[in-house]
N, C-alpha and C positions, 0 to 999 in steps of 0.2 A: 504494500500500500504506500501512495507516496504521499511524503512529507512537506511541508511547506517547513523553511528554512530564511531566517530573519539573520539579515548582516547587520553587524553594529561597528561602522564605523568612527562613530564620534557617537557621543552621548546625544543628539540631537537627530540621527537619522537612523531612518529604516526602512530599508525599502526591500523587498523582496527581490531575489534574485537567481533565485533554482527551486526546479521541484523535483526532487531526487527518490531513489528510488531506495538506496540505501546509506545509515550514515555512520561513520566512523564510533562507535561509542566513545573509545578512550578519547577523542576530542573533545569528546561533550563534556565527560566529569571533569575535564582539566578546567582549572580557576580561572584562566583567560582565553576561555574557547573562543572562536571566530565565532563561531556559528549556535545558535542555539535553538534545540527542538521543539517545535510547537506540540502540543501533549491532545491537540482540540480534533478528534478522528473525524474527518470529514461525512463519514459514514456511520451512522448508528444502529446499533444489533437493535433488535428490536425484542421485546422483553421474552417471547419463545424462544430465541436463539438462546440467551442467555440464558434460563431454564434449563433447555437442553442440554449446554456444557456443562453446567453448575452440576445438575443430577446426571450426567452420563458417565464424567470420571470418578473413580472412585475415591481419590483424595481431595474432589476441588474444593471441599467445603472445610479438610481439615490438615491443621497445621501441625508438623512435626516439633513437638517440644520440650522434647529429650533427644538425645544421641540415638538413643536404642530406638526410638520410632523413626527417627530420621534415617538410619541405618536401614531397616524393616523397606520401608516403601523405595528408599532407591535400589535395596535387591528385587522387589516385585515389578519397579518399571522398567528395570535392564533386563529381566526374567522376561515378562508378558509384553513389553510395547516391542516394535520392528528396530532392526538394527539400525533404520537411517533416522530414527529420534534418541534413541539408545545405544551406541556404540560402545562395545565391549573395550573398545580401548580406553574409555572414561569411566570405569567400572571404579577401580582401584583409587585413580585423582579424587572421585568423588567420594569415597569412603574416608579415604584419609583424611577428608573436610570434618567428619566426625570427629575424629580425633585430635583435630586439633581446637576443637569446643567443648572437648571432653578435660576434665583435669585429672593428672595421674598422682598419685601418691605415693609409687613405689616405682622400682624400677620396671617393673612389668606396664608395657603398651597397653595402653585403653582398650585397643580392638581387641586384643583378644580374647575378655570378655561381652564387647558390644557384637562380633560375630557367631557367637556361639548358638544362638538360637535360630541362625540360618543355614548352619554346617550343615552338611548330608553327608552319611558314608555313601558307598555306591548302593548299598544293597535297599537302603530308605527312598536312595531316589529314584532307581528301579522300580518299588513299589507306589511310590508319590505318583508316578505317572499309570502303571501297569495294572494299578490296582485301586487306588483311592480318584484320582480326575476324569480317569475314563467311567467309572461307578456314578460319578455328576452329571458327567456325558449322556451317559445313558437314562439315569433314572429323575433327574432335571432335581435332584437331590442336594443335600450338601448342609452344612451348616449357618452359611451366611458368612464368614470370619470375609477380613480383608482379603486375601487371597484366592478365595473362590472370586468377589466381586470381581477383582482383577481377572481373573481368567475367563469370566463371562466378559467383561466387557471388550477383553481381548477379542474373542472367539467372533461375538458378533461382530466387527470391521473385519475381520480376514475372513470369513466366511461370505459376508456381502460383495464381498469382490468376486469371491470362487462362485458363488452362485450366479452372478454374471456371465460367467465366463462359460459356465455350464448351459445355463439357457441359450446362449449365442449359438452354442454347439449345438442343441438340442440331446443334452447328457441328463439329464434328471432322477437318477441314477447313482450319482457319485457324491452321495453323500455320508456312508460312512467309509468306503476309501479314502476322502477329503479328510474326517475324523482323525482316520490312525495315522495319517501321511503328519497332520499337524500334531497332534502329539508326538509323535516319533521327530519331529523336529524341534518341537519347544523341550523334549529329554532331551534332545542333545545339547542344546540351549542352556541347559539346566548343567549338563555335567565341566561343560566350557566355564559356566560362574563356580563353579565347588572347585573347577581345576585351580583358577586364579583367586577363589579366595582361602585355598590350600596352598599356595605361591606365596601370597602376603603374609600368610601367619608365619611361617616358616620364613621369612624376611623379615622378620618386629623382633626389637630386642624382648629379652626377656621370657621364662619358659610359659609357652602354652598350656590353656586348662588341659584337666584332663579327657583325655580320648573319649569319642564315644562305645560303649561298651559292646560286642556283638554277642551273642552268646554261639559257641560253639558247634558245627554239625556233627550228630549222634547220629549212630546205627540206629534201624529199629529195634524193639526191642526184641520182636522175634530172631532177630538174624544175629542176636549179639549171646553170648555163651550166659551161663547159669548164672556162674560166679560174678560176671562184670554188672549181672541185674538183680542181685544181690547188694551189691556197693551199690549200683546207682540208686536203688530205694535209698538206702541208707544216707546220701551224702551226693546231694547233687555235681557237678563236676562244675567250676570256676567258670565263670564269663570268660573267654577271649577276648584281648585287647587290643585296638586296632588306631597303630599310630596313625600323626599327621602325614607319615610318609609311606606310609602301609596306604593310607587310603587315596595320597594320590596318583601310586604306581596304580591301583585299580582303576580309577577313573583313567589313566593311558590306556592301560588295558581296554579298557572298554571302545575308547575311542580309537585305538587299533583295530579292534576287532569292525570294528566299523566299517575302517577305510577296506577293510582287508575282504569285507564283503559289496562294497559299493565296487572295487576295482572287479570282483568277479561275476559283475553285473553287468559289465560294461562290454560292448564288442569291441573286440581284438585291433580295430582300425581306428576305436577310440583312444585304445591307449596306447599304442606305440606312435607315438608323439615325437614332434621332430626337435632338437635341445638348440636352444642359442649358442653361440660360440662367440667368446671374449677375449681379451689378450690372457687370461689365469684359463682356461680350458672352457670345457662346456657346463653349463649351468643353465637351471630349468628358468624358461620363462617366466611372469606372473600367471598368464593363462590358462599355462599347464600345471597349477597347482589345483588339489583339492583343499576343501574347505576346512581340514585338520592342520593340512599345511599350511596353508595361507593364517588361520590362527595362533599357531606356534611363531610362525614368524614377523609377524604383523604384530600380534599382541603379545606374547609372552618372552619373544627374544626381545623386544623393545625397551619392555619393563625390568626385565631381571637380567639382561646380561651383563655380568659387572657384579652385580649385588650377592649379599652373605644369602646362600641357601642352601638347605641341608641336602636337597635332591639335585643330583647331576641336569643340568639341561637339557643334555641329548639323547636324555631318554623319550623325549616330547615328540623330537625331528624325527 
């Protein structure tokens, strides 16, 4: 929308003299800006517009006013909005803004208890998706919690698009295909944020809380001898405990296993792929990366290479 823009050259004149389309912020805030923004919208919403935004996003009417809620909703809008409002490479800048609103008391980093009730091992968020949002999916269920809201309001804008897209076709039909296609994307989505906020904690001074606990897989009990089900009545067998770096070798894992089934999806003429060649030898294009690599390398060598972390890098590449 464009702006009407007032020159001040002397205390006595003003004349207008551009209408632009975009304007430098950091001019504005500075104390002797040339230019100053008229605030007056030429255009006014009309009170249904305004309604509609107010009640359609989930936070518009509430204000984060602790760390820990603040923290909360910017992991659900990099979680559920699209990458070109949400960019994963602003995941980590914008959390550390918590922290530095947060006051510490010891030598242990803030985040690592203001993150702790967004961690996921793999095997939780396996189930978040596989088992708890497609149950919402399906049975129009759920609690109500912020979370869900966010995932409903997600669902309807990417959905009103694919349903376009479907009628043009005359597909009417591809509506829980569309389902599992987007959850199986917003998991991965999901394992990309637990990768890099298993990256950060393991980069904050100071030792992380404790792990989250998993409990152990057991035989059944038919299949396990007299004696071992004798002890187990007696004396349950300890939780397993699953470090910050136990869990995000898993989450690679995972996302290896991924690539490693998207590549044998792929026909034979898609992936042998032709390499650039530079003065240091041949190296892949940007084109020709998938979207594991293009992650690892975009955002997670960006952020961490250089910096103290307990997990090798190249286990990502």
């Amino acid at each position: 929308m464009n702006r009407c823009l007032a020159r001040q050259d002397s205390p006595t004149t003003h004349q207008l003299i551009h209408i632009i389309p975009l304007v430098n912020i950091a001019s504005i805030l500075m104390p002797n800006a040339r230019y100053v923004l008229s605030v007056d919208c030429p255009v006014k919403w009309t009170a249904a517009q305004g309604r509609s935004v107010s009640n359609d996003y989930p936070f518009a009417d509430i204000q984060a006013s602790t760390s820990a809620e603040f923290v909360q909703r910017r992991y659900l809008d990099f979680l559920w909005l699209p990458e070109s409002i949400s960019p994963l490479r602003c995941l980590i800048p914008t959390l550390l803004r918590a922290a530095d609103q947060t006051p510490s008391t010891s030598e242990k980093h803030p985040l690592h208890g203001l993150l702790q009730p967004i961690l996921l091992t793999p095997r939780l968020a396996s189930q978040k998706y596989h088992s708890r949002i497609s149950q919402i999916l399906e049975d129009d269920s759920g609690t109500g919690d912020v979370e869900e809201n966010m995932i409903w309001f997600a669902l309807k804008y990417e959905k009103a698009d694919e349903e376009e897209a479907a009628a043009a076709q005359g597909d009417f039909d591809a509506d829980d295909r569309w389902k599992h296609e987007w959850l199986a994307r917003m998991e991965r989505r999901e394992v990309q944020i637990q990768i890099l906020l298993h990256f950060l904690l393991l980069s904050l001074p100071g030792a992380p809380k404790p792990p989250v606990e998993l409990t152990a897989t057991e035989l059944s009990p038919h299949l396990s001898s007299p004696k071992k089900r004798k002890r187990k009545r007696s004396a349950s067998p300890p939780p397993r405990i699953l470090s910050l770096e136990e869990c995000l070798e898993l989450f690679m894992d995972k996302m290896s296993m991924w690539q490693l089934m998207t590549s044998l999806e792929t026909d034979d003429d898609k992936r042998n792929v032709q390499h650039s060649v530079n003065t240091k030898g041949k190296k892949k294009s940007l084109d020709e990366r998938d979207w594991m690599q293009a992650f690892c390398e975009d955002v997670i060598e960006k952020q961490y290479v250089g910096r103290t972390c307990l997990v090798p890098l190249d286990r990502l590449i």
